[in-house]
C-alpha positions in Angstrom: 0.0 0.0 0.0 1.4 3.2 -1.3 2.1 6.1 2.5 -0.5 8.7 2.0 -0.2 10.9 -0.6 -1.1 14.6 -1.5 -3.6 14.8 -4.4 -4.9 17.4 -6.6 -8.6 16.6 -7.1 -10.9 18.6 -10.3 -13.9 17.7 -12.6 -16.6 19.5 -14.6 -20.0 19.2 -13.9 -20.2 16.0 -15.5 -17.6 14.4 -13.5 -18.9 16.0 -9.9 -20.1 12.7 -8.5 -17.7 10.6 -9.1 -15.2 12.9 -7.3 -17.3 13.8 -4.5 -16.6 9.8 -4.0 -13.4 10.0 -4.8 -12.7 12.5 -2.6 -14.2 10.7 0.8 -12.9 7.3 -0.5 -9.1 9.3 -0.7 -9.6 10.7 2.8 -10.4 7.7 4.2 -7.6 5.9 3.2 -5.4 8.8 4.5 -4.6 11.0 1.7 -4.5 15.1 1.7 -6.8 16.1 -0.7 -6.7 19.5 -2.6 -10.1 20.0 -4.3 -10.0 22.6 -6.9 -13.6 22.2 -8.2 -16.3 22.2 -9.3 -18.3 22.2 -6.6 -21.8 21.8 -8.0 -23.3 19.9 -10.9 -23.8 23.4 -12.4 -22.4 23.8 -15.8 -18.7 24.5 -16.0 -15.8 25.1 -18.4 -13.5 22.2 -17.3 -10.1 24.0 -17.9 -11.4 26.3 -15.2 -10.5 23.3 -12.5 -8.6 20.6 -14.4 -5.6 23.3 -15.5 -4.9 24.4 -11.7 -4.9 21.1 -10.5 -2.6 20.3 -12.9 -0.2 23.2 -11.9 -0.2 22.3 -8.5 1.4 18.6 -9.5 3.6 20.0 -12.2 4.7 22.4 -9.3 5.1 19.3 -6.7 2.6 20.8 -4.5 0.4 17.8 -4.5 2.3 14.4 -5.6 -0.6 13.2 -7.6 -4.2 14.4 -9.3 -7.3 13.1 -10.9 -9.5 14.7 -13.3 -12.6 14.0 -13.8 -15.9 14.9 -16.3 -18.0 13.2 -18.4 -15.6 11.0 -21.0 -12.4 12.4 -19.5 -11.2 13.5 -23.0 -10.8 16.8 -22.7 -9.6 16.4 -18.9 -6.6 14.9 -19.8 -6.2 16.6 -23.1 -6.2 20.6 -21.2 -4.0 18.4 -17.9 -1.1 17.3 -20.6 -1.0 20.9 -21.9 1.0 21.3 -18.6 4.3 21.1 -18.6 5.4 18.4 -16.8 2.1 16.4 -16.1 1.5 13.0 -17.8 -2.2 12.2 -17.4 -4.0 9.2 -18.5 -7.0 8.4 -19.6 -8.2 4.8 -17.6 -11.0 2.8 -18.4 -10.5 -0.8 -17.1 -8.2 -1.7 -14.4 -4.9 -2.7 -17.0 -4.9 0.6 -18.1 -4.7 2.0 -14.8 -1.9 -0.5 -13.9 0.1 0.1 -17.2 0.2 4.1 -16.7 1.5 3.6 -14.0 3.9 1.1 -14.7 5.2 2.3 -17.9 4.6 5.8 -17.9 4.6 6.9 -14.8 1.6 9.0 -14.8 0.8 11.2 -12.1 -2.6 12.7 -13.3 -5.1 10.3 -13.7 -8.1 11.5 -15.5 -11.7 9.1 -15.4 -14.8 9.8 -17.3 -18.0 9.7 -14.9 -20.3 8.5 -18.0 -17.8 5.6 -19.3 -17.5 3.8 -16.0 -19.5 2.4 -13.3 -18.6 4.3 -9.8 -16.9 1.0 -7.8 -14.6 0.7 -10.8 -13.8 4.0 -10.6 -12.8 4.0 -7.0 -11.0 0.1 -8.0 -8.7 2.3 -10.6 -7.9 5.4 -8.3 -6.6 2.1 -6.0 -4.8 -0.1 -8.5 -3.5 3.5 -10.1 -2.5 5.2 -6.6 -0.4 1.9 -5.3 0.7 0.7 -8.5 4.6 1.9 -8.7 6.4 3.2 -12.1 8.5 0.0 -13.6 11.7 2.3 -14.8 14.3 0.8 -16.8 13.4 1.2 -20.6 10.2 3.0 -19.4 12.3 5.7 -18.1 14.5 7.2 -21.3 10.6 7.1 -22.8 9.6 9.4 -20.1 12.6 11.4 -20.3 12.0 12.1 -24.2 8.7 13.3 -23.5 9.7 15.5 -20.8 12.5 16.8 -23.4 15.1 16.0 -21.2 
């Protein structure tokens, strides 16, 4: 089991519910939680939230974040526009496992209409305590960093 973390937590209206879970399911296992919003299911521009929460992890103020809206398209499109930020888009639980084993992803973005609500909270688990693999993984995640 992975030590509590600090996690950046955002969604549009479409993804409110799903983090409102996510967000007591993450405090009870221990983890901080910095909610950026939304805070309603009142329509909402998602780069509004997902872009600060974003920030925060490419600035190492929270170790992690998840995104959330409807699809979680255009959550993890506007997180990747950060510098530093590799966010993926999970749907089952071996593409939870895999971005985190192969490319160490520390934004994970789910899409409230694509997936039931247990497996969302099954892939913030597998996705939180899975580790990052390294070795040939690592020069890939270096290129894409531009280092």
């Amino acid at each position: 089991m992975l030590a509590p973390v600090k996690i950046a937590l955002a969604s549009d209206h479409a993804g409110f519910d799903y983090k409102q879970a996510i967000r007591d399911w993450l405090a009870a296992h221990g983890h901080a939680v910095q909610d950026f919003g939304t805070f309603s299911n009142a329509p909402v521009d998602y780069p509004d939230f997902i872009r600060p929460a974003a920030q925060a992890v490419a600035r190492g103020e929270c170790e992690r974040g998840i995104v959330l809206g409807g699809s979680g398209n255009g959550e993890a499109i506007a997180a990747n526009k950060v510098h530093g930020v590799r966010c993926a888009l999970c749907w089952n639980e071996a593409t939870a496992r895999l971005s985190r084993q192969h490319n160490d992803a520390n934004v994970l973005s789910l899409g409230q209409r694509m997936i039931s609500r247990d497996l969302a909270l099954r892939l913030v688990e597998i996705w939180l305590t899975t580790p990052f693999d390294g070795g040939r993984h690592l020069a890939r995640i270096q290129k894409i960093e531009g280092e």
